[in-house]
C-alpha positions in Angstrom: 3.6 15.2 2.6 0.6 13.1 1.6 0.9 15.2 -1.6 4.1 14.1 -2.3 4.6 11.0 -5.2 8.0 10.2 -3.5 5.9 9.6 -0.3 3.1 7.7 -2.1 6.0 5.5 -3.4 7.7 4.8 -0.6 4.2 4.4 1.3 3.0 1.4 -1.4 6.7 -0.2 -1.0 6.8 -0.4 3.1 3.0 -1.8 2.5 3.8 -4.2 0.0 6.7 -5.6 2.3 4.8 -5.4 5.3 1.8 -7.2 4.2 3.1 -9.2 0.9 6.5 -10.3 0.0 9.3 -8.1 0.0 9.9 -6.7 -3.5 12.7 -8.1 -5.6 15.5 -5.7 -5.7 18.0 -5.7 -8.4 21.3 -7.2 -7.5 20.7 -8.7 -4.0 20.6 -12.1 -5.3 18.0 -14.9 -6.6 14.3 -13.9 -5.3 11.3 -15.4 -6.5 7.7 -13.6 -6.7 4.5 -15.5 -4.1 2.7 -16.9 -7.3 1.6 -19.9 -8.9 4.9 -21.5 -11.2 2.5 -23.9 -13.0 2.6 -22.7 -16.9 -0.3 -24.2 -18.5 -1.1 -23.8 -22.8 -2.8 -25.6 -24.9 -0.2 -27.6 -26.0 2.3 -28.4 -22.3 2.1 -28.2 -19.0 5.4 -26.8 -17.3 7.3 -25.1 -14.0 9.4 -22.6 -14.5 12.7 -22.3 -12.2 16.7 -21.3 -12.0 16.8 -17.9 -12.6 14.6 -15.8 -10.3 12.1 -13.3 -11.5 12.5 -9.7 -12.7 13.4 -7.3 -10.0 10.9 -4.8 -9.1 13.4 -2.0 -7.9 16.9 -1.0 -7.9 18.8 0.2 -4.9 19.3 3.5 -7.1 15.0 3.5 -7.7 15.0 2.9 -3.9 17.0 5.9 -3.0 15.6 7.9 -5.2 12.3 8.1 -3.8 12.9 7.2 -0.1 15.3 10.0 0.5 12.8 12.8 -0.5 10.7 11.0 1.6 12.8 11.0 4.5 13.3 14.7 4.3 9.7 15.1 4.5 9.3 13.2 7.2 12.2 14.5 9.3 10.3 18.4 8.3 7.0 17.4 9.4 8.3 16.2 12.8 9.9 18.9 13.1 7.2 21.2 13.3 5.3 18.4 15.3 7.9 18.6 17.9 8.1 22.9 17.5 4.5 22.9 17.9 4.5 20.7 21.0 7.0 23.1 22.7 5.7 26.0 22.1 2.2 24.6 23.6 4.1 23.3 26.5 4.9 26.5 27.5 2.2 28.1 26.8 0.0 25.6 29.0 2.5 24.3 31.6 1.5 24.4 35.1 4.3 26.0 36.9 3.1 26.1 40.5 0.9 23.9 42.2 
């Protein structure tokens, strides 16, 4: 699973929401990016506005890498939970 560039995608996405700003997906309406809208040149000074910034993701770029992922993790609990059993009964105290 760690192996997995679908994983590592979906991994950088949950932290950059979790810890940062949601990314900007495509189609979900006006978002704006956490930064600084002060454009400074030589020449003006100026804030830029209106339109939102560019998305970072479509819903399509979204599914295509989180449901790989999702099917890795659903297989690795799997096993998890497979392994658990089968060490239950190997190690469960039936009398007392």
């Amino acid at each position: 699973m760690k192996d997995s560039n679908d994983w590592k995608k979906t991994r950088d996405y949950r932290d950059a929401w979790v810890h940062n700003k949601p990314p900007i997906i495509k189609g979900l309406g006006i978002n704006y990016e956490r930064r600084n809208r002060l454009i400074v040149t030589a020449k003006t000074k100026g804030v830029t506005f209106g339109s939102g910034d560019e998305a970072d993701f479509t819903v399509d770029d979204l599914l295509g890498f989180m449901k790989p992922s999702l099917f890795l993790l659903t297989e690795a609990l799997a096993q998890i939970v497979d392994y658990y059993i089968v060490f239950l009964n190997k190690n469960q105290k039936t009398e007392w």
